[in-house]
C-alpha positions in Angstrom: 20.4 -16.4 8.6 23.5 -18.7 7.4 23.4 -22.1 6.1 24.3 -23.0 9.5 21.0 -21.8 10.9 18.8 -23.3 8.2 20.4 -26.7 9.0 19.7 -25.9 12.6 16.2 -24.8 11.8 15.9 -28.0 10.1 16.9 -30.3 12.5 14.8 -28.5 15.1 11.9 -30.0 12.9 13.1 -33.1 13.1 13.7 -33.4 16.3 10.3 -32.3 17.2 8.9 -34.3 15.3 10.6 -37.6 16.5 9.1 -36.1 19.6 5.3 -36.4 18.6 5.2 -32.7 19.0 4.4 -31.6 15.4 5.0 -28.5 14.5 3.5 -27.6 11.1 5.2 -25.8 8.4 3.1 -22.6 8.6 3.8 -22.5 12.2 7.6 -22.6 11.8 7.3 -20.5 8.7 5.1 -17.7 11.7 8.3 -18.2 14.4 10.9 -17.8 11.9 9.1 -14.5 10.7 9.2 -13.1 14.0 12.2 -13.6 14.6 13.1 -11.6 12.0 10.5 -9.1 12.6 8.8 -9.7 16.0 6.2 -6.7 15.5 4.6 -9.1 13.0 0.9 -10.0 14.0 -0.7 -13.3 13.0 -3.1 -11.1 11.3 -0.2 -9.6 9.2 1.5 -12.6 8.4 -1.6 -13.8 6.7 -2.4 -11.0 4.8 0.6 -9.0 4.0 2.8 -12.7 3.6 0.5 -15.2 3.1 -1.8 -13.2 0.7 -5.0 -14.2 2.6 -8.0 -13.3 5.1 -6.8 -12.1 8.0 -7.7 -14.7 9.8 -5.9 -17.6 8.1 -3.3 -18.6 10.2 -5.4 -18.4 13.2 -8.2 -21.2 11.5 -5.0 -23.5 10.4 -3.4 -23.6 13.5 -6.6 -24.3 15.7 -7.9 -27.0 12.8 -4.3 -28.4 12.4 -4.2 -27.9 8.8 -1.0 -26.6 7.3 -0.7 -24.5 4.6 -1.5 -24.9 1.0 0.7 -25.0 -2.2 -0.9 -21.1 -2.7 0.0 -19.6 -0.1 3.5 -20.9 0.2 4.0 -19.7 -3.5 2.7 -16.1 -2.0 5.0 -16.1 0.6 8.0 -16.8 -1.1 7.0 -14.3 -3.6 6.6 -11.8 -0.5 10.3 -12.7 1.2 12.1 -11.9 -2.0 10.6 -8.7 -2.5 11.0 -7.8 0.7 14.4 -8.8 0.6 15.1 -6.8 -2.6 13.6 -3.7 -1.2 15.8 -4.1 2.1 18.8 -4.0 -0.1 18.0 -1.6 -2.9 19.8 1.8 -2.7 20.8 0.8 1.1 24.4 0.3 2.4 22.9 -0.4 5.8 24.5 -4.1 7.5 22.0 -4.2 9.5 19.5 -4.0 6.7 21.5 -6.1 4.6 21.6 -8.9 7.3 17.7 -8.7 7.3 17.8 -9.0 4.1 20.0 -12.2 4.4 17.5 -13.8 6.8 14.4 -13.1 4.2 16.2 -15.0 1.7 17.0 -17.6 4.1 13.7 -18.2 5.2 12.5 -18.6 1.0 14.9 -21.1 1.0 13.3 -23.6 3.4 9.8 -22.5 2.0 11.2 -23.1 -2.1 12.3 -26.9 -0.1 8.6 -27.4 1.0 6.9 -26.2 -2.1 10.0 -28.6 -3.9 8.6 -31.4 -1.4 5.3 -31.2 -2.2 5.4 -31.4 -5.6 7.3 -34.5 -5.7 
């Protein structure tokens, strides 16, 4: 993912919510996931990214609740090590670009925790 795409990612927010069709963070933070890796499971992403029950995400979506300071600090701690273990001993583009698009992602997810603490 490029700069270009996390602007683009950004102002897909915006523009759905100038919409009135909110789209909470943990939700964009599920789409972008699978975008990367569409074999992830809601189940998954709340327990291998999210570090919670497995039902997390399932219970936030359906009671409109977004996710809390915790769990975004887990899964920014979870991008960059998966990012690091994409690229370690690994000449692979492919993984590399992976890689990339983990790093990406913890950049819009450092910008809400950032947010939210301001």
């Amino acid at each position: 993912m490029s700069l270009e795409l996390i602007n683009y990612t950004k102002s897909q927010l915006n523009i759905l919510q100038t919409r009135n069709i909110h789209m909470s963070f943990i939700e964009h933070a599920y789409s972008q996931i699978t975008a990367i890796d569409p074999s992830i499971t809601t189940d998954e992403f709340s327990t291998q990214w999210l570090n919670k029950c497995s039902s997390y995400y399932r219970s936030y979506k359906s009671t409109c609740r977004d996710i809390t300071t915790h769990g975004l600090v887990c899964l920014l701690l979870n991008l960059k090590r998966k990012s690091t273990a994409l690229q370690m001993n690994n000449t692979h583009p492919l993984l590399h670009e992976k890689a990339e698009e983990y790093l990406d992602l913890s950049a819009l997810v450092y910008g809400e925790i950032e947010k939210r603490t301001q």
